[in-house]
N, C-alpha and C positions, 0 to 999 in steps of 0.2 A: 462606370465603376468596374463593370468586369476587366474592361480592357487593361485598365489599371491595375488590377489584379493579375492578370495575365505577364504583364508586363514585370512585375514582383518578382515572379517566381521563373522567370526568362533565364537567372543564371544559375547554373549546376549548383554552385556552391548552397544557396539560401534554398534549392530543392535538397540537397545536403541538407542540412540544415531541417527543414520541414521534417524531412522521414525521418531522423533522428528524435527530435522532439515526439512526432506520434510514437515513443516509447516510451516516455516519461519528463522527467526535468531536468535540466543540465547549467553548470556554470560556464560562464566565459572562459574559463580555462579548460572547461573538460568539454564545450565544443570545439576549441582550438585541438586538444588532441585527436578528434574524431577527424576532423575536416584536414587538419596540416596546417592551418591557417594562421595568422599569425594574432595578434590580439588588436590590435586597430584593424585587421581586416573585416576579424568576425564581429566586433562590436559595431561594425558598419553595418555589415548585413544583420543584425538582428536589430539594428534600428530600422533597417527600412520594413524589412518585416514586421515589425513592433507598429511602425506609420500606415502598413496596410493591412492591419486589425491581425495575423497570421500569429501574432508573438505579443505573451505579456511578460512581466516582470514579477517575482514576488519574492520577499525578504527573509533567509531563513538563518535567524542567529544575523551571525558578521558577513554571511556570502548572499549574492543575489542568483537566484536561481530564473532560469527561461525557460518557457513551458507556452503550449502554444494555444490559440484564442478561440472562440466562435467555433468550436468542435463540431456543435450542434447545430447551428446553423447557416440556412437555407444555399447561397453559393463556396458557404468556407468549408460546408458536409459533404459538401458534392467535388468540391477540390481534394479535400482531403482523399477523399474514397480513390478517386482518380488516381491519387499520387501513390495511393495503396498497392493499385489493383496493377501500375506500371511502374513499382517500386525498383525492379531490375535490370528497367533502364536507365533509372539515373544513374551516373557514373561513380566507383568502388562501392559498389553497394554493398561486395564480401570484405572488402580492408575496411570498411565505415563498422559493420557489424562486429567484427572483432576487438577493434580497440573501445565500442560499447560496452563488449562482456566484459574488456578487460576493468574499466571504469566499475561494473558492477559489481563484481569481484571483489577490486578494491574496498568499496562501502559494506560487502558483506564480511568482509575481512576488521573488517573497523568494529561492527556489531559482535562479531563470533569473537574476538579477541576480549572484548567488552566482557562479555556475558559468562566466558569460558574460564573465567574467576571469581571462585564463591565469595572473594572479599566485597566486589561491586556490585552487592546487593542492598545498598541502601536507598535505590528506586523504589523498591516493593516498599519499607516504610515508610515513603513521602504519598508514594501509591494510597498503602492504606490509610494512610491520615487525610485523604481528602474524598476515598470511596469507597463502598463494597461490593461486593461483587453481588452479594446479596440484592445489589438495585434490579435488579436481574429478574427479580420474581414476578414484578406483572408482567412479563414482558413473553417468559419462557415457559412451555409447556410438554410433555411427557412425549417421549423419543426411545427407538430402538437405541440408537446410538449418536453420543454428540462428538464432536472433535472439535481440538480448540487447537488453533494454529500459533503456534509462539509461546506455549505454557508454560515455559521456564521451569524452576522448580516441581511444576505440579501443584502449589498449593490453592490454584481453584478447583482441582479435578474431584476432592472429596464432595463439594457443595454442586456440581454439575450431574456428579454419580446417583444424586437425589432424582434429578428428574431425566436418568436411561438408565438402559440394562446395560451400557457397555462405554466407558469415553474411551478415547484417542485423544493422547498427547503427543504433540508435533514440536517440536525443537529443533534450530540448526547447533547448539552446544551440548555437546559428549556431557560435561559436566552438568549440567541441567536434568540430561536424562536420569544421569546417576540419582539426582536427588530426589526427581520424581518418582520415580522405582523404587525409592523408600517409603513415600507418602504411601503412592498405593496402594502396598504392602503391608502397610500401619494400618490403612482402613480397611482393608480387605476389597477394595474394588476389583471389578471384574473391567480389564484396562488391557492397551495397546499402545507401548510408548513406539517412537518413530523419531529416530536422529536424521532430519532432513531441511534443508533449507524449503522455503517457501516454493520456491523455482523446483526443485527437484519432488515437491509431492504431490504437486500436479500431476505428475507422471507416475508417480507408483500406484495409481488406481485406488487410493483411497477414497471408499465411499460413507455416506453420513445423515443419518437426517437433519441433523443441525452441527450448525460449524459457528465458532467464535474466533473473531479475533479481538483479544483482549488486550487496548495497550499496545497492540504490536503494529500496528502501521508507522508507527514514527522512528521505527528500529529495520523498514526494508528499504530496499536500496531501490524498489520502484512500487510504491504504497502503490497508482492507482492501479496495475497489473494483477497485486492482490484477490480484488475483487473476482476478477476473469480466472481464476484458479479455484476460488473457495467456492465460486457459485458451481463450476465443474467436477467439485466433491460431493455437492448437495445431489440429494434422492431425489425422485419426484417430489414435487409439491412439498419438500425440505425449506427450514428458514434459518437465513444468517442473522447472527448477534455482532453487531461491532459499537464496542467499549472505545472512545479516543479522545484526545485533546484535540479540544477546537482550537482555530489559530492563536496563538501566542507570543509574546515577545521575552519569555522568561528564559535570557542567554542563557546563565548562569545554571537552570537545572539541567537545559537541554548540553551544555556541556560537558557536565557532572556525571551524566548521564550516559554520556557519547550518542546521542538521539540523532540522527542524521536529518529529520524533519522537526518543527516546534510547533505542529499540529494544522491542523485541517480547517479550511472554511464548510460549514454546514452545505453550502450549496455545490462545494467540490464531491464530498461525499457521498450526496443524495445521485451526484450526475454518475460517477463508479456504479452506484447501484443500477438502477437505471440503463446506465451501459452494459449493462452485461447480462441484463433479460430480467432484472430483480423488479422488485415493486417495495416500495416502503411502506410499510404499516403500520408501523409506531415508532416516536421517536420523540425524545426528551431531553434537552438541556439542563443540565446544572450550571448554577450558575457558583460560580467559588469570588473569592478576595481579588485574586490578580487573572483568572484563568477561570475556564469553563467546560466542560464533560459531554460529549453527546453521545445518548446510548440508542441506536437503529436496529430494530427490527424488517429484517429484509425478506420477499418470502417469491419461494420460483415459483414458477408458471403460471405467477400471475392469483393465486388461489386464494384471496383474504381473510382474515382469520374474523372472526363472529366480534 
């Protein structure tokens, strides 16, 4: 089996290929941009990749997205690491990186164009006709400060302001901020807005003892990355909240919506956490008509709550 493994990953292009995917999920057409390759070439290699367990398939809306396999285990963890740790020398590894961000870019271009129109805000009322935020309450407990990554308008930060002395709101939309910086100001909270994409607040040193992301994983242009960011905002022994649709096949809202994902498998999410030094602690399904809600309680170094 190794050798046959070995033998997989023998041509540049499908190690192409590999380290690109350990960034996220990608189409056949936006591995073809990374690699040069042409579209019968790459749908070769990600089937034979696909035949030696490296690459699955999963359905998002009308496009199929490739995203890669056995992350976690035992010779696929130890290839992987490998291909990590000697990522510079597989060949363009700087021209492969670029036309990624460009890719990313793009989808974040797609979300902030979305969002950066007060007209297409009729997610928040499909939003609240199916949950509250209010679900929230076993779940959350009393904090110096909470920050919620993707808060849009602001209008959970009145009901978060309940249990700290201080939120943070995070938004990639100017206009978002705007509206939240009303709410705010209506309730008199004591608050921090920040116009910043996901990717860039990693980097501005915000810190938190609890961080939400509400809803918002299905609007970033690499959800499992998320995780490795918010858990890097959390305090010591800090705990993340993440609100999301479990997988789905409702084209029609995720278009409505411009949603760039149509939600998450329970077992994808738990592995996010988990990767990234989390521990789960509580976690609950709703179950809805066509669709269903998982609300996770995440908590760092491991510290379980009573």
């Amino acid at each position: 089996m190794i050798s046959s493994l070995y033998k997989i990953l023998s041509d540049d292009t499908r190690l192409r290929i590999v380290r690109l995917l350990r960034s996220g999920s990608f189409t056949v057409s936006e591995v073809e941009t990374v690699t040069g390759g042409r579209q019968s070439t790459v749908s070769h290699h990600l089937k034979v990749l696909s035949g030696g367990g490296f690459v699955r398939s999963i359905r998002e809306g009308s496009l199929i997205y490739y995203r890669l396999d056995n992350e976690n285990d035992g010779i696929y963890f130890d290839i992987y690491n490998y291909i990590d740790r000697y990522s510079d020398m597989i060949p363009y590894r700087i021209e492969d990186q670029k036309r990624t961000e460009l890719i990313y870019s793009k989808r974040r271009e797609l979300a902030e164009s979305y969002f950066n129109n007060p007209d297409n805000l009729s997610h928040l009322e499909y939003l609240d006709s199916i949950y509250s935020i209010e679900e929230l309450s076993p779940f959350i407990g009393k904090y110096g400060t909470i920050a919620e990554i993707g808060c849009g308008n602001g209008r959970n930060l009145p009901y978060l302001s309940g249990y700290a002395q201080k939120v943070i709101g995070i938004d990639v939309s100017p206009k978002m901020i705007q509206m939240a910086e009303h709410i705010c100001r209506k309730n008199n909270l004591n608050y921090e807005l920040v116009t910043s994409s996901i990717d860039e607040a990693g980097s501005r040193g915000i810190k938190a003892d609890a961080v939400l992301l509400n809803m918002a994983l299905h609007h970033f242009p690499h959800p499992e990355q998320a995780f490795g960011i918010a858990a890097s905002m959390l305090n010591e022994n800090g705990e993340l909240f993440v609100i999301e649709f479990c997988k789905r096949d409702e084209i029609d809202i995720s278009r409505r919506n411009s949603d760039l994902w149509t939600g998450f498998p329970v077992e994808e999410i738990e592995s996010w956490v988990s990767g990234n030094g989390l521990i789960v602690d509580k976690m609950i399904i709703k179950e809805l008509d066509k669709e269903s809600i998982v609300i996770v309680k995440a908590l760092n170094n491991g510290n379980k709550s009573a």
